[in-house]
Each structure stands twice: as C-alpha cells, then as structure tokens.
N, C-alpha and C positions, 0 to 999 in steps of 0.2 A: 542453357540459353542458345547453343548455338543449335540446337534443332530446332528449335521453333524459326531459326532463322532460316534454317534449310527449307523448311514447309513453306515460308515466307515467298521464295524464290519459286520454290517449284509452285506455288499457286500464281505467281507469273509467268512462267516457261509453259514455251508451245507445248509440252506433253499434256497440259491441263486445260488452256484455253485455246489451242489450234481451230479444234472444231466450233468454238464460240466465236472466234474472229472471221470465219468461214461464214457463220450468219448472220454477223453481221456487216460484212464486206456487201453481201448476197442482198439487205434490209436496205441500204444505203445505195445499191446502184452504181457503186463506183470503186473504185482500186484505191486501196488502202494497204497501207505497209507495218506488217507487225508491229516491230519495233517501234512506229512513231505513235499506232493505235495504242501499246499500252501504253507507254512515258504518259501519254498525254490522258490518259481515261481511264485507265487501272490505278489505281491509289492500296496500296497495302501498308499497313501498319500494325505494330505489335501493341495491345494494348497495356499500358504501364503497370506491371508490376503481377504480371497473368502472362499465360503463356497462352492466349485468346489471340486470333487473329482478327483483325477491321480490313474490310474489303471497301473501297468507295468505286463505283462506274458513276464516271460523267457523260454526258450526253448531249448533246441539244434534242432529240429527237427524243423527247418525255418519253413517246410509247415504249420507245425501245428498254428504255433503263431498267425495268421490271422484270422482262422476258429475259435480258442480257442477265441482271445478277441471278435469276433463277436458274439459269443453262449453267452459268460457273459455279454455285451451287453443287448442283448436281453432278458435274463434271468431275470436281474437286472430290466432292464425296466418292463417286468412282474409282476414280484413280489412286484414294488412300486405301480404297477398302481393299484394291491388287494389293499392294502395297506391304499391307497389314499380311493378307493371304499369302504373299512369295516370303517373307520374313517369318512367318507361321513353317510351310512347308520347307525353306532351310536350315531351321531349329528341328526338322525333326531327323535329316540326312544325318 
C-alpha cells in the first residue's frame, strides 16, 4: 500500500504536472501559484480496495478540464514509463 501512496504524491509533484500548470497558468492569462493550483483542483484518491488511482481537475473554465486531465494523462504515463526504464536498467548493473 505504501506505493500506491508514493504514485499518489508523485502524480501530484511538479515532476509530473510542472509543464501542465505552465499551460494552464498560460490558458488562464494570469499568475497562479502551484501549490494553491493543485490543493484547490487536483483531487487524487486511492480507490478502495484496488491499488487504481482517481484523479479529479476542477475548473470553472469547462474547456479547459478535458485538455487539462488529458495532458496529466499523458504526462504521468511518461514519467512512469522513465521510471519503469531507470528501475529496468539498475537491475541489470
């Protein structure tokens, strides 16, 4: 359980969503502060009894919300698949 809690964190940490909060700072027109952008619009939770992550983006700006969870999507999938590949190639040192 405590890795799924680890994933949990890092699919909140700027190593995963930096360049998603870049366009969305960039969509919005205006200066926005990591840390208050996710508390308030990233929602993660573990779903009971699965080791399955729930991601929620909130929004007012409908368009955005689609593009938004699509980019952290993809981002996420990225950065497990290094992830997976540095863990791969230290198993074989």
């Amino acid at each position: 359980m405590d890795k799924i809690k680890t994933q949990k964190e890092i699919l909140r940490s700027p190593s995963v969503l930096l360049s998603v909060f870049d366009f969305v700072q960039k969509e919005k027109g205006k200066k926005l502060y990591y840390k208050g952008w996710v508390s308030n619009n990233i929602k993660v939770s573990i779903i009971k009894g699965t080791s399955i992550l729930q991601l929620i983006y909130l929004d007012t700006d409908k368009d955005l919300v689609l593009d938004v969870l699509d980019r952290i999507s993809s981002t996420y999938q990225e950065y497990s698949g290094k992830q997976r590949k540095r863990n791969i190639e230290l198993g074989l040192i």
